[in-house]
GUDO-569663 format. One record per residue: residue in one letter; residue number from 1; y, x, z of N, C-alpha, C in turn; chain. Coordinates in steps of 0.05 Angstrom, whole numbers, plus 5000, padded with zeros to 4 digits. Last residue first. Layout:
residues N
<node 'A' NUM <Y X Z> <Y X Z> <Y X Z> 'A'>
...
***
This chain:
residues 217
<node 'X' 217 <4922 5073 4887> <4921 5102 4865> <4911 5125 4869> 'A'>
<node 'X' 216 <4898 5009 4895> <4905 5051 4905> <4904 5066 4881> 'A'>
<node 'X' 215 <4938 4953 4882> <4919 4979 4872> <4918 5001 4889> 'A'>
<node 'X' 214 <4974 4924 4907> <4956 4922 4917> <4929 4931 4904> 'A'>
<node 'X' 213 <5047 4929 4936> <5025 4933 4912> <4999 4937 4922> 'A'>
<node 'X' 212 <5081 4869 4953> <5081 4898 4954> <5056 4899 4945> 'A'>
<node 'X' 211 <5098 4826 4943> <5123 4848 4937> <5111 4871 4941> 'A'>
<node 'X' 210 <5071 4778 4913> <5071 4787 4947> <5083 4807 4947> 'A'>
<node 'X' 209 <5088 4769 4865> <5087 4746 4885> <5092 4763 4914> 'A'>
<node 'X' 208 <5074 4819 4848> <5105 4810 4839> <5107 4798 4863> 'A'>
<node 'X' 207 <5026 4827 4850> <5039 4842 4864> <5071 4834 4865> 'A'>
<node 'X' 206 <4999 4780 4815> <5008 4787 4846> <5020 4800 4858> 'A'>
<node 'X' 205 <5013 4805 4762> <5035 4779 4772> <5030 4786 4802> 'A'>
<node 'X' 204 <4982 4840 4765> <5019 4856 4762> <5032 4820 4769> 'A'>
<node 'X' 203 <4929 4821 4766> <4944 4844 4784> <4973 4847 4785> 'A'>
<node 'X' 202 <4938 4786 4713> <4928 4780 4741> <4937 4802 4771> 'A'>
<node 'X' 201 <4942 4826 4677> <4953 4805 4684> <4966 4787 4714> 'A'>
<node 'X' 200 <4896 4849 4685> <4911 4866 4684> <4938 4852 4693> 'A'>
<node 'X' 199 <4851 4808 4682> <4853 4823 4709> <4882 4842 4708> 'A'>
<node 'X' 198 <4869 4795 4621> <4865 4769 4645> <4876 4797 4675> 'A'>
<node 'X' 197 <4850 4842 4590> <4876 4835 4597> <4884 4814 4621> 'A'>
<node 'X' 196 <4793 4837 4610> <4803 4858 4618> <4844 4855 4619> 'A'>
<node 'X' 195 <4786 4796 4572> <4787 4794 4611> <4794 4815 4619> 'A'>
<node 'X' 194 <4836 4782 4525> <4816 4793 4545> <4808 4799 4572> 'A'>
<node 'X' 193 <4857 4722 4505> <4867 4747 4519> <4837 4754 4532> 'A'>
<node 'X' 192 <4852 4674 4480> <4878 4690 4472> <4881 4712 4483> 'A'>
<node 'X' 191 <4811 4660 4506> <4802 4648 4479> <4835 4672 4472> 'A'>
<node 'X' 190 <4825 4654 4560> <4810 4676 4548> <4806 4683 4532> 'A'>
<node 'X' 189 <4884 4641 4591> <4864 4631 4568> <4844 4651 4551> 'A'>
<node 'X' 188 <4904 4628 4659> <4905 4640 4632> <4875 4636 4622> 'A'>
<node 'X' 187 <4962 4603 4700> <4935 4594 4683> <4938 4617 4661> 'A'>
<node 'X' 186 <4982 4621 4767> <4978 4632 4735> <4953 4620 4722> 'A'>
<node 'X' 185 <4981 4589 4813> <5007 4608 4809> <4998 4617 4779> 'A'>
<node 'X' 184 <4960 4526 4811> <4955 4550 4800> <4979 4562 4806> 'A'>
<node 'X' 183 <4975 4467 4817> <4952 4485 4835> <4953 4509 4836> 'A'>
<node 'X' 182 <4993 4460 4755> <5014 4458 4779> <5003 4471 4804> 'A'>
<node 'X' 181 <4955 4450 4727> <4965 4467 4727> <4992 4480 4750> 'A'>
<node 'X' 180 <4900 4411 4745> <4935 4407 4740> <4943 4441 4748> 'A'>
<node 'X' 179 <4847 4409 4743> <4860 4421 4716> <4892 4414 4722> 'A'>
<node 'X' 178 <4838 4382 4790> <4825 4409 4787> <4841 4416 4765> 'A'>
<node 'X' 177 <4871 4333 4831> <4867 4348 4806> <4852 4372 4802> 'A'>
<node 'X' 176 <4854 4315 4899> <4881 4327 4877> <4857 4338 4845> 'A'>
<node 'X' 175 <4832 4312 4944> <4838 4295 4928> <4866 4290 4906> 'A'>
<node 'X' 174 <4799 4350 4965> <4816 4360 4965> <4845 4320 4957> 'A'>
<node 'X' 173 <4737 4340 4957> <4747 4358 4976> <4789 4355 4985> 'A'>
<node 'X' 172 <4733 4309 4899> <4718 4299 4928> <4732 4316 4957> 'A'>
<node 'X' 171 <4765 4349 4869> <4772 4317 4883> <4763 4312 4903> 'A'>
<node 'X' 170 <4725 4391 4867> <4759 4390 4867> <4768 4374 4887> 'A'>
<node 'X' 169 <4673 4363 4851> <4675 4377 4872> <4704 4384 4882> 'A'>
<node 'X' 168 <4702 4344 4794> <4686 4319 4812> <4686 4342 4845> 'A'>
<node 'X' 167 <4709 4385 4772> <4726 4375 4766> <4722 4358 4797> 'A'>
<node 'X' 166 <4658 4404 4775> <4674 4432 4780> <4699 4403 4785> 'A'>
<node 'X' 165 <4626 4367 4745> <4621 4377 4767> <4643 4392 4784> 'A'>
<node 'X' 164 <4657 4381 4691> <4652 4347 4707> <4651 4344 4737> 'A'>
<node 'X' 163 <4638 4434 4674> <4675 4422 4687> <4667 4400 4694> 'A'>
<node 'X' 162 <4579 4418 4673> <4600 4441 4693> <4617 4431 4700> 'A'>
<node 'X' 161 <4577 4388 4634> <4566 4378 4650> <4579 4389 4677> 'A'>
<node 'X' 160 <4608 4418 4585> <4619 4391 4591> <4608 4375 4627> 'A'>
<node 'X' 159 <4572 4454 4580> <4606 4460 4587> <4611 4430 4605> 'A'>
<node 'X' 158 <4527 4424 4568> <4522 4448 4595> <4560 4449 4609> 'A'>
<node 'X' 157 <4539 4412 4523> <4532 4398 4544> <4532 4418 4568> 'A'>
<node 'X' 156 <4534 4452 4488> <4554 4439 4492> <4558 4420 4521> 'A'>
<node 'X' 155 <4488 4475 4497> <4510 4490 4502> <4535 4473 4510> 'A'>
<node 'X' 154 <4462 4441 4461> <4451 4442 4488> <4474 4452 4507> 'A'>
<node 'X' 153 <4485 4446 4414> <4479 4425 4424> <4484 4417 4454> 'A'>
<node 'X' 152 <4472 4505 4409> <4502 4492 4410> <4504 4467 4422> 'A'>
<node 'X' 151 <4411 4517 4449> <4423 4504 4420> <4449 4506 4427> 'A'>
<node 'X' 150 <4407 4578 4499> <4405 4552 4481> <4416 4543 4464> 'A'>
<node 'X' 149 <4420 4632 4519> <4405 4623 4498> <4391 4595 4499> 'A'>
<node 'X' 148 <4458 4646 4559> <4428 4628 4566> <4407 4621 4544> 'A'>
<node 'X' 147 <4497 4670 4533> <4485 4670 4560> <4463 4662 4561> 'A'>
<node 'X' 146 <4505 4644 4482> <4500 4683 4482> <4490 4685 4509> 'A'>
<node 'X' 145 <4519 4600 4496> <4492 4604 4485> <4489 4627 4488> 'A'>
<node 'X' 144 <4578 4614 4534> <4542 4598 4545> <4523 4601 4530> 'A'>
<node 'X' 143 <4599 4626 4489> <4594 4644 4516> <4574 4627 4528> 'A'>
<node 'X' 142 <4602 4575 4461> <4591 4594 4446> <4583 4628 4469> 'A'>
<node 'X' 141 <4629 4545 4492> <4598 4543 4479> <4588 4568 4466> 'A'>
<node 'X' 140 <4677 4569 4494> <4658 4558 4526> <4635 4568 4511> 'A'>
<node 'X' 139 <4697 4562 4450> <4689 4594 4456> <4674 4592 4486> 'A'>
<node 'X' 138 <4706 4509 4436> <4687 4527 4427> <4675 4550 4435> 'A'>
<node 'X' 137 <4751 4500 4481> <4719 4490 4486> <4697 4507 4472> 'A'>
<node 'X' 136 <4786 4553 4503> <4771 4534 4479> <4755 4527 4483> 'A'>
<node 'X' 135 <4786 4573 4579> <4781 4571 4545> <4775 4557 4530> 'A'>
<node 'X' 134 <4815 4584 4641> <4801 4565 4624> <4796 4570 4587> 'A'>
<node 'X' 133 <4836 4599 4702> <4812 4612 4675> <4804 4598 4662> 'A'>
<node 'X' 132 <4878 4602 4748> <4868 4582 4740> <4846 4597 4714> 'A'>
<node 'X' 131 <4891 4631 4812> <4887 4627 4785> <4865 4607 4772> 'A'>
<node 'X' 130 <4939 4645 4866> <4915 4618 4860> <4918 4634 4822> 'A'>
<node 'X' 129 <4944 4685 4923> <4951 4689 4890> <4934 4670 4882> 'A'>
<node 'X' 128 <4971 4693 4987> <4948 4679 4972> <4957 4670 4932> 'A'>
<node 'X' 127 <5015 4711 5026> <4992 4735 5012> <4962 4720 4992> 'A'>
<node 'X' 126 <4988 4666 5078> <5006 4690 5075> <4990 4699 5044> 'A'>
<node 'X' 125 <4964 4593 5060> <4962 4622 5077> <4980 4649 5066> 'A'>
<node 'X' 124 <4961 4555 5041> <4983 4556 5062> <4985 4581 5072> 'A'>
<node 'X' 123 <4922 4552 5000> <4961 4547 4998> <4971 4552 5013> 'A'>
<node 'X' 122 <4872 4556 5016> <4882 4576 5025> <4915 4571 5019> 'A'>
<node 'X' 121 <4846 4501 4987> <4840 4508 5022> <4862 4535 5033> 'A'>
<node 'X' 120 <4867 4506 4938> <4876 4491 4959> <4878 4494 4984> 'A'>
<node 'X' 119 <4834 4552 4917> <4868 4550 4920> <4880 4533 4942> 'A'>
<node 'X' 118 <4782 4543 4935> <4805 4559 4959> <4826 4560 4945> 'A'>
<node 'X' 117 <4745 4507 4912> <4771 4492 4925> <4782 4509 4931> 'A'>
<node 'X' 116 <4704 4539 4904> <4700 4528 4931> <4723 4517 4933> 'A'>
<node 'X' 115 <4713 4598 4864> <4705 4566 4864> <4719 4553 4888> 'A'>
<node 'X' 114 <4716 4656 4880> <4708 4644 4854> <4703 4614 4874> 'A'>
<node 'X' 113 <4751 4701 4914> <4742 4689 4910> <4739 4661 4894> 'A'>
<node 'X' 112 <4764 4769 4940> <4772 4754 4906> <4751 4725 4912> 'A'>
<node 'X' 111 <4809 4805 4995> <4785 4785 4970> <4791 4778 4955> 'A'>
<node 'X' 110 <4818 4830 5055> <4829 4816 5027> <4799 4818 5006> 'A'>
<node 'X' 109 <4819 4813 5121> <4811 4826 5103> <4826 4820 5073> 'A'>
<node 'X' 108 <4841 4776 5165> <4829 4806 5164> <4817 4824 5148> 'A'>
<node 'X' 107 <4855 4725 5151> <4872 4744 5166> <4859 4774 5170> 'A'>
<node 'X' 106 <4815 4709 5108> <4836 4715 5108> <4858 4731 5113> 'A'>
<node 'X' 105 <4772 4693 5144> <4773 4723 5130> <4793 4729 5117> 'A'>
<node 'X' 104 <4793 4648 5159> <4791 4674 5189> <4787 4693 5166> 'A'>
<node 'X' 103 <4790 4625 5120> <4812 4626 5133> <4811 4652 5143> 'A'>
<node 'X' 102 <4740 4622 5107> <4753 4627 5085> <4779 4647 5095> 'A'>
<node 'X' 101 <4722 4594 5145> <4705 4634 5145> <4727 4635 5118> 'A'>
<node 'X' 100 <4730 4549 5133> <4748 4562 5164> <4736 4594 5160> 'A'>
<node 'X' 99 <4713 4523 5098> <4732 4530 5095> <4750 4544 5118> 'A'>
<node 'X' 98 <4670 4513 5108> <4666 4535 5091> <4701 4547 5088> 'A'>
<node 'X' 97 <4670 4475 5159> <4659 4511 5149> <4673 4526 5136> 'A'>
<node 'X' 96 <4678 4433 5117> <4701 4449 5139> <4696 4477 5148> 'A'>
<node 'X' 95 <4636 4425 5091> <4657 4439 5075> <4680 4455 5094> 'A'>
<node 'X' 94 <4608 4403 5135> <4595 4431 5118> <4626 4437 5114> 'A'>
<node 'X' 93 <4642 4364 5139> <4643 4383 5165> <4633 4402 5144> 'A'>
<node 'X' 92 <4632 4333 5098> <4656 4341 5106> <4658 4358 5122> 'A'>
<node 'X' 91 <4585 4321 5100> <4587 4341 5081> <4616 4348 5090> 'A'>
<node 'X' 90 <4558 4322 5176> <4570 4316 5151> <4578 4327 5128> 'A'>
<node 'X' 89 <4535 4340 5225> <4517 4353 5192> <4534 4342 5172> 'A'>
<node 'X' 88 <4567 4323 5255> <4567 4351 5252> <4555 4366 5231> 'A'>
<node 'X' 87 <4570 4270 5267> <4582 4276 5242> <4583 4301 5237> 'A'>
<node 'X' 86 <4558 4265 5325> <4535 4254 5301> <4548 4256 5275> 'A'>
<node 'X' 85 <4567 4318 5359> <4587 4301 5343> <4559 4284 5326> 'A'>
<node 'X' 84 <4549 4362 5384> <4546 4341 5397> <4553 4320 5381> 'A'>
<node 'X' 83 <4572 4400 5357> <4544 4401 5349> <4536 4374 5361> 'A'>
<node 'X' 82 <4639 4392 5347> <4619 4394 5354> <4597 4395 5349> 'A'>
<node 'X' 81 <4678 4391 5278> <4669 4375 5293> <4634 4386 5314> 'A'>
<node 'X' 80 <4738 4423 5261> <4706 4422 5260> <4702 4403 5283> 'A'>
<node 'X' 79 <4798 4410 5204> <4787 4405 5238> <4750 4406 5245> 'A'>
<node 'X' 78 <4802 4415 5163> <4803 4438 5175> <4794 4435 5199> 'A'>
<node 'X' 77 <4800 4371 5124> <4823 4372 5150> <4824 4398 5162> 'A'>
<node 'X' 76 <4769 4341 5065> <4779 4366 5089> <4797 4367 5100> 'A'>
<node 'X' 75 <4757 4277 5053> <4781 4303 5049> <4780 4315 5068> 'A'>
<node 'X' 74 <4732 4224 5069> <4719 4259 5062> <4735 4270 5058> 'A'>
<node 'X' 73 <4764 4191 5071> <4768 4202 5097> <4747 4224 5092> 'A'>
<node 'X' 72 <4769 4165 5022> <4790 4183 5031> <4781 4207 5050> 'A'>
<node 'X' 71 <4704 4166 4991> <4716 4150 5008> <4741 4174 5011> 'A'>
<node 'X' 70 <4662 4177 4961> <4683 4183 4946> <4698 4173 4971> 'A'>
<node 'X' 69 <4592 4195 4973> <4613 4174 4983> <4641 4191 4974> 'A'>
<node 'X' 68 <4549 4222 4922> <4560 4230 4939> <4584 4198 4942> 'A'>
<node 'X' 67 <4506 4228 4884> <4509 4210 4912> <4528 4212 4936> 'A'>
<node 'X' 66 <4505 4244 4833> <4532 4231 4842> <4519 4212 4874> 'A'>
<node 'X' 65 <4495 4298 4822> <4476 4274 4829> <4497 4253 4829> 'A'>
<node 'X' 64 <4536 4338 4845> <4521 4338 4814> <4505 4307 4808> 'A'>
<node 'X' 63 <4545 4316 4894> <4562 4314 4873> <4550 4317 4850> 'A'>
<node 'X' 62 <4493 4327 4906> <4502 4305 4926> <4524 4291 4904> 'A'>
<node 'X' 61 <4498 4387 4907> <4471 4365 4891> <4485 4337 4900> 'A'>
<node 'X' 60 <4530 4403 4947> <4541 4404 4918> <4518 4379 4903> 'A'>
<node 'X' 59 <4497 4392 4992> <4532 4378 4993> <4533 4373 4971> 'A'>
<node 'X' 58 <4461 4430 4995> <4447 4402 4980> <4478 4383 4981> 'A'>
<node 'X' 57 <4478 4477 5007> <4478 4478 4981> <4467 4442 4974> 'A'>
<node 'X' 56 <4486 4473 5055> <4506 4472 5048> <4506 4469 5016> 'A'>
<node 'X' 55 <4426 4463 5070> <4440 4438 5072> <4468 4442 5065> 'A'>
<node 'X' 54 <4408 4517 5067> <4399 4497 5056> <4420 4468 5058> 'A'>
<node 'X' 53 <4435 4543 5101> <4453 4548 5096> <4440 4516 5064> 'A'>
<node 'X' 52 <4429 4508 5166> <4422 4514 5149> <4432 4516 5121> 'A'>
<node 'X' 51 <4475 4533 5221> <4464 4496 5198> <4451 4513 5179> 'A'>
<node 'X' 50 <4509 4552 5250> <4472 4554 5257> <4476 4538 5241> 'A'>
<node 'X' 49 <4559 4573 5228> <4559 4552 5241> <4527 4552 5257> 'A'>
<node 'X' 48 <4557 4630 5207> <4581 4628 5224> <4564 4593 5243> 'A'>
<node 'X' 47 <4521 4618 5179> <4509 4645 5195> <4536 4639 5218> 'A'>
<node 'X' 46 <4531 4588 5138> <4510 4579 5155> <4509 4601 5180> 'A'>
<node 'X' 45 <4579 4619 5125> <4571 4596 5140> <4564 4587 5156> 'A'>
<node 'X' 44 <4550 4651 5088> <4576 4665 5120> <4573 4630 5134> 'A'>
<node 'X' 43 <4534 4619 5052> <4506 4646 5075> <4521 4650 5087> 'A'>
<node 'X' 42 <4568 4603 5024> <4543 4586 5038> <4537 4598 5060> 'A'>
<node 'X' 41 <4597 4643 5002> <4604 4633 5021> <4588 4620 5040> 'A'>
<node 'X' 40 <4564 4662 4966> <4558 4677 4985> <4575 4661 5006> 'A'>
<node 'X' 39 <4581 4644 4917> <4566 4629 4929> <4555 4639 4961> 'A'>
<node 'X' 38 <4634 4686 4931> <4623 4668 4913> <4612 4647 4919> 'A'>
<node 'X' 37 <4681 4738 4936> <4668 4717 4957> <4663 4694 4927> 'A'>
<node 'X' 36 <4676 4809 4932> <4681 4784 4919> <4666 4756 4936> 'A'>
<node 'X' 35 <4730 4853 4967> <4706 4833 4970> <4707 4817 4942> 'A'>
<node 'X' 34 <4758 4904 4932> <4751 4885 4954> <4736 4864 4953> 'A'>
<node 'X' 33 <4777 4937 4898> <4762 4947 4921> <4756 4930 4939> 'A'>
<node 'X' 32 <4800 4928 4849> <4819 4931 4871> <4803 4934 4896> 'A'>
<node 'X' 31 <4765 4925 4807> <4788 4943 4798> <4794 4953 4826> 'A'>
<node 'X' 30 <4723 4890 4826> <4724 4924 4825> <4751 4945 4824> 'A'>
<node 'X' 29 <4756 4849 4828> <4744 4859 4855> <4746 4893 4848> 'A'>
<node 'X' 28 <4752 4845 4775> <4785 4840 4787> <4769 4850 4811> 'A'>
<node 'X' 27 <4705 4832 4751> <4727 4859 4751> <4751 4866 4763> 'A'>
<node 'X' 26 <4695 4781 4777> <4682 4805 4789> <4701 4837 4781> 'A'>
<node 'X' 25 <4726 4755 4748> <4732 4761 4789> <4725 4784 4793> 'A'>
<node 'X' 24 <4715 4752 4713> <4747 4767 4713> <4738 4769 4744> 'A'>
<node 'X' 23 <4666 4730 4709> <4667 4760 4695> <4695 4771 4714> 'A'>
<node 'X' 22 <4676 4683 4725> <4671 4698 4741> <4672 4726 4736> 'A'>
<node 'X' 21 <4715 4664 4680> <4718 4662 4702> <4711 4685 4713> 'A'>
<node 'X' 20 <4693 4655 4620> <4695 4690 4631> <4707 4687 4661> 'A'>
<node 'X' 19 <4688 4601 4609> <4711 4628 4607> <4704 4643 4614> 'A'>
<node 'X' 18 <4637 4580 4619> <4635 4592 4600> <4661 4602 4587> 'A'>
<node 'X' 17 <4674 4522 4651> <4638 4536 4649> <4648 4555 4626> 'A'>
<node 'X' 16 <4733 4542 4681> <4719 4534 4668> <4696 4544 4659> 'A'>
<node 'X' 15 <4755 4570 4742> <4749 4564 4718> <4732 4543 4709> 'A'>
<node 'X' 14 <4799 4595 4794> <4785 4572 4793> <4775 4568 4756> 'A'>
<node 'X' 13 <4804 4644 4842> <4800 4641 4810> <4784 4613 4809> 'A'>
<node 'X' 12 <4845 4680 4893> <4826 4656 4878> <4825 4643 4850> 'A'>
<node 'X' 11 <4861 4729 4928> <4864 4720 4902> <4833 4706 4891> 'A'>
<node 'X' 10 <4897 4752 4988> <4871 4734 4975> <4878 4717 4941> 'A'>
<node 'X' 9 <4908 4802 5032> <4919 4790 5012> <4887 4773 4991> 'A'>
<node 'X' 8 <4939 4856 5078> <4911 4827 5074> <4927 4810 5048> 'A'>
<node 'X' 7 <4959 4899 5080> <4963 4877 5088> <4946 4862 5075> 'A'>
<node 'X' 6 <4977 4962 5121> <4955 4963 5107> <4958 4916 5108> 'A'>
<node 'X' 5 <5022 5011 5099> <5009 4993 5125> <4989 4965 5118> 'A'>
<node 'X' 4 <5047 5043 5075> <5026 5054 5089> <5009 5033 5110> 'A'>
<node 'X' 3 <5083 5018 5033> <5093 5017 5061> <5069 5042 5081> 'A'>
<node 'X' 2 <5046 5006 4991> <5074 5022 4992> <5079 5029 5014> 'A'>
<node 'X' 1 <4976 5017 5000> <5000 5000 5000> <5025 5017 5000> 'A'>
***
Protein backbone atom coordinates (compact mmCIF):
# COMPACT_ATOMS: atom_id res chain seq x y z
CA UNK A 1 0.00 0.00 0.00
CA UNK A 2 1.12 3.71 -0.42
CA UNK A 3 0.87 4.66 3.04
CA UNK A 4 2.68 1.30 4.44
CA UNK A 5 -0.37 0.46 6.24
CA UNK A 6 -1.86 -2.27 5.35
CA UNK A 7 -6.16 -1.84 4.41
CA UNK A 8 -8.67 -4.45 3.68
CA UNK A 9 -10.51 -4.04 0.59
CA UNK A 10 -13.28 -6.43 -1.27
CA UNK A 11 -13.99 -6.81 -4.91
CA UNK A 12 -17.19 -8.70 -6.12
CA UNK A 13 -17.94 -10.01 -9.50
CA UNK A 14 -21.41 -10.77 -10.37
CA UNK A 15 -21.79 -12.55 -14.09
CA UNK A 16 -23.30 -14.07 -16.62
CA UNK A 17 -23.20 -18.11 -17.57
CA UNK A 18 -20.42 -18.24 -19.99
CA UNK A 19 -18.62 -14.44 -19.66
CA UNK A 20 -15.48 -15.25 -18.43
CA UNK A 21 -16.90 -14.10 -14.92
CA UNK A 22 -15.11 -16.44 -12.93
CA UNK A 23 -12.00 -16.63 -15.24
CA UNK A 24 -11.63 -12.67 -14.37
CA UNK A 25 -11.95 -13.41 -10.56
CA UNK A 26 -9.73 -15.90 -10.53
CA UNK A 27 -7.04 -13.64 -12.43
CA UNK A 28 -7.98 -10.77 -10.66
CA UNK A 29 -7.03 -12.80 -7.26
CA UNK A 30 -3.81 -13.79 -8.73
CA UNK A 31 -2.83 -10.62 -10.10
CA UNK A 32 -3.43 -9.06 -6.47
CA UNK A 33 -2.64 -11.90 -3.97
CA UNK A 34 -5.76 -12.44 -2.32
CA UNK A 35 -8.35 -14.72 -1.52
CA UNK A 36 -10.79 -15.95 -4.04
CA UNK A 37 -14.14 -16.61 -2.14
CA UNK A 38 -16.58 -18.87 -4.37
CA UNK A 39 -18.57 -21.72 -3.53
CA UNK A 40 -16.17 -22.11 -0.75
CA UNK A 41 -18.33 -19.79 1.04
CA UNK A 42 -20.70 -22.85 1.89
CA UNK A 43 -17.70 -24.69 3.75
CA UNK A 44 -16.75 -21.18 5.98
CA UNK A 45 -20.18 -21.43 6.99
CA UNK A 46 -21.03 -24.52 7.77
CA UNK A 47 -17.73 -24.55 9.73
CA UNK A 48 -18.62 -20.95 11.18
CA UNK A 49 -22.38 -22.03 12.04
CA UNK A 50 -22.31 -26.42 12.87
CA UNK A 51 -25.22 -26.79 9.91
CA UNK A 52 -24.28 -28.92 7.44
CA UNK A 53 -22.58 -27.35 4.80
CA UNK A 54 -25.15 -30.04 2.79
CA UNK A 55 -28.12 -27.98 3.62
CA UNK A 56 -26.42 -24.69 2.42
CA UNK A 57 -26.11 -26.11 -0.95
CA UNK A 58 -29.89 -27.64 -0.98
CA UNK A 59 -31.11 -23.39 -0.36
CA UNK A 60 -29.78 -22.94 -4.10
CA UNK A 61 -31.77 -26.44 -5.44
CA UNK A 62 -34.75 -24.91 -3.69
CA UNK A 63 -34.32 -21.89 -6.37
CA UNK A 64 -33.09 -23.95 -9.30
CA UNK A 65 -36.30 -26.21 -8.56
CA UNK A 66 -38.43 -23.42 -7.90
CA UNK A 67 -39.51 -24.57 -4.38
CA UNK A 68 -38.52 -22.01 -3.07
CA UNK A 69 -41.32 -19.36 -0.85
CA UNK A 70 -40.85 -15.87 -2.72
CA UNK A 71 -42.48 -14.20 0.40
CA UNK A 72 -40.87 -10.50 1.53
CA UNK A 73 -39.88 -11.60 4.84
CA UNK A 74 -37.03 -14.07 3.11
CA UNK A 75 -34.87 -10.95 2.47
CA UNK A 76 -31.69 -11.04 4.45
CA UNK A 77 -31.38 -8.85 7.49
CA UNK A 78 -28.09 -9.84 8.73
CA UNK A 79 -29.76 -10.64 11.92
CA UNK A 80 -28.90 -14.68 13.01
CA UNK A 81 -31.23 -16.53 14.66
CA UNK A 82 -30.32 -19.04 17.72
CA UNK A 83 -29.94 -22.80 17.47
CA UNK A 84 -32.93 -22.72 19.87
CA UNK A 85 -34.95 -20.67 17.14
CA UNK A 86 -37.30 -23.23 15.05
CA UNK A 87 -36.22 -20.88 12.08
CA UNK A 88 -32.47 -21.64 12.62
CA UNK A 89 -32.33 -24.14 9.61
CA UNK A 90 -34.19 -21.48 7.56
CA UNK A 91 -32.97 -20.66 4.03
CA UNK A 92 -32.95 -17.18 5.29
CA UNK A 93 -30.84 -17.85 8.27
CA UNK A 94 -28.45 -20.25 5.89
CA UNK A 95 -28.03 -17.17 3.76
CA UNK A 96 -27.53 -14.94 6.94
CA UNK A 97 -24.46 -17.04 7.45
CA UNK A 98 -23.26 -16.69 4.57
CA UNK A 99 -23.49 -13.39 4.74
CA UNK A 100 -21.91 -12.60 8.20
CA UNK A 101 -18.32 -14.77 7.25
CA UNK A 102 -18.65 -12.36 4.25
CA UNK A 103 -18.68 -9.40 6.66
CA UNK A 104 -16.30 -10.44 9.43
CA UNK A 105 -13.87 -11.33 6.50
CA UNK A 106 -14.23 -8.20 5.42
CA UNK A 107 -12.79 -6.40 8.29
CA UNK A 108 -9.71 -8.57 8.19
CA UNK A 109 -8.71 -9.45 5.13
CA UNK A 110 -9.20 -8.57 1.35
CA UNK A 111 -10.75 -10.75 -1.51
CA UNK A 112 -12.30 -11.40 -4.69
CA UNK A 113 -15.55 -12.92 -4.50
CA UNK A 114 -17.79 -14.62 -7.32
CA UNK A 115 -21.72 -14.76 -6.78
CA UNK A 116 -23.58 -14.99 -3.46
CA UNK A 117 -25.38 -11.45 -3.77
CA UNK A 118 -22.03 -9.77 -2.06
CA UNK A 119 -22.52 -6.62 -3.98
CA UNK A 120 -25.46 -6.18 -2.05
CA UNK A 121 -24.58 -8.02 1.11
CA UNK A 122 -21.19 -5.92 1.27
CA UNK A 123 -22.65 -1.96 -0.12
CA UNK A 124 -22.22 -0.84 3.08
CA UNK A 125 -18.88 -1.88 3.84
CA UNK A 126 -15.52 0.28 3.74
CA UNK A 127 -13.27 -0.38 0.61
CA UNK A 128 -16.06 -2.59 -1.40
CA UNK A 129 -15.57 -2.45 -5.49
CA UNK A 130 -19.12 -4.27 -7.02
CA UNK A 131 -18.63 -5.67 -10.77
CA UNK A 132 -20.92 -6.59 -12.98
CA UNK A 133 -19.39 -9.40 -16.26
CA UNK A 134 -21.73 -9.95 -18.81
CA UNK A 135 -21.44 -10.95 -22.75
CA UNK A 136 -23.28 -11.47 -26.03
CA UNK A 137 -25.50 -14.07 -25.70
CA UNK A 138 -23.63 -15.66 -28.67
CA UNK A 139 -20.31 -15.55 -27.22
CA UNK A 140 -22.11 -17.12 -23.71
CA UNK A 141 -22.87 -20.12 -26.07
CA UNK A 142 -20.29 -20.43 -27.71
CA UNK A 143 -17.82 -20.28 -24.22
CA UNK A 144 -20.10 -22.89 -22.77
CA UNK A 145 -19.79 -25.38 -25.73
CA UNK A 146 -15.86 -24.99 -25.88
CA UNK A 147 -16.48 -25.73 -21.99
CA UNK A 148 -18.60 -28.60 -21.71
CA UNK A 149 -18.83 -29.75 -25.10
CA UNK A 150 -22.41 -29.77 -25.93
CA UNK A 151 -24.78 -28.85 -29.01
CA UNK A 152 -25.38 -24.91 -29.52
CA UNK A 153 -28.73 -26.05 -28.79
CA UNK A 154 -27.92 -27.44 -25.59
CA UNK A 155 -25.52 -24.50 -24.92
CA UNK A 156 -28.03 -22.28 -25.39
CA UNK A 157 -30.08 -23.41 -22.80
CA UNK A 158 -27.61 -23.91 -20.25
CA UNK A 159 -26.99 -19.71 -20.64
CA UNK A 160 -30.45 -19.03 -20.44
CA UNK A 161 -31.09 -21.68 -17.48
CA UNK A 162 -27.97 -19.99 -15.34
CA UNK A 163 -28.91 -16.25 -15.66
CA UNK A 164 -32.66 -17.40 -14.66
CA UNK A 165 -31.14 -18.96 -11.64
CA UNK A 166 -28.41 -16.29 -11.02
CA UNK A 167 -31.23 -13.69 -11.70
CA UNK A 168 -34.07 -15.69 -9.39
CA UNK A 169 -31.15 -16.27 -6.42
CA UNK A 170 -30.48 -12.06 -6.63
CA UNK A 171 -34.17 -11.39 -5.86
CA UNK A 172 -35.05 -14.11 -3.58
CA UNK A 173 -32.11 -12.64 -1.19
CA UNK A 174 -32.01 -9.18 -1.75
CA UNK A 175 -35.25 -8.10 -3.59
CA UNK A 176 -33.63 -5.96 -6.13
CA UNK A 177 -32.61 -6.66 -9.69
CA UNK A 178 -29.56 -8.77 -10.66
CA UNK A 179 -28.94 -7.01 -14.22
CA UNK A 180 -29.65 -3.23 -13.02
CA UNK A 181 -26.65 -1.73 -13.66
CA UNK A 182 -27.12 0.69 -11.06
CA UNK A 183 -25.76 -2.38 -8.24
CA UNK A 184 -22.48 -2.23 -10.00
CA UNK A 185 -19.60 0.36 -9.53
CA UNK A 186 -18.39 -1.12 -13.24
CA UNK A 187 -20.29 -3.27 -15.87
CA UNK A 188 -17.99 -4.77 -18.38
CA UNK A 189 -18.44 -6.80 -21.60
CA UNK A 190 -16.18 -9.52 -22.58
CA UNK A 191 -17.60 -9.90 -26.05
CA UNK A 192 -15.49 -6.12 -26.42
CA UNK A 193 -12.67 -6.64 -24.05
CA UNK A 194 -10.36 -9.21 -22.74
CA UNK A 195 -10.31 -10.65 -19.46
CA UNK A 196 -7.09 -9.87 -19.09
CA UNK A 197 -8.23 -6.19 -20.14
CA UNK A 198 -11.53 -6.77 -17.73
CA UNK A 199 -8.86 -7.37 -14.57
CA UNK A 200 -6.68 -4.43 -15.81
CA UNK A 201 -9.76 -2.35 -15.82
CA UNK A 202 -11.02 -3.59 -12.94
CA UNK A 203 -7.82 -2.80 -10.78
CA UNK A 204 -7.22 0.95 -11.90
CA UNK A 205 -11.03 1.77 -11.42
CA UNK A 206 -10.64 0.41 -7.71
CA UNK A 207 -7.92 1.94 -6.82
CA UNK A 208 -9.51 5.27 -8.04
CA UNK A 209 -12.72 4.36 -5.76
CA UNK A 210 -10.63 3.55 -2.66
CA UNK A 211 -7.61 6.13 -3.17
CA UNK A 212 -5.12 4.03 -2.30
CA UNK A 213 -3.33 1.24 -4.41
CA UNK A 214 -3.90 -2.18 -4.14
CA UNK A 215 -1.03 -4.07 -6.38
CA UNK A 216 2.56 -4.75 -4.77
CA UNK A 217 5.08 -3.93 -6.73
Amino acid sequence: MNDGEKKNYVITIARGYGSGGRTIGELLAGRLGIKLIDRNLLTMASVQSGISEELFAMTDEKIRKKFYDFRDDKKFDYDLLPPENAEFLSDKNLFNWEARVLLELSLVDSFVVIGRAADFVLKHTRNCFSVNIQADFEDCVRETMDRTYVSEEDAAQMVKKNNKYRAEFYKTYTGCEWDTITNYDVCLNTSRLSRQKCVDIIINAAQVKFGFGIVNN
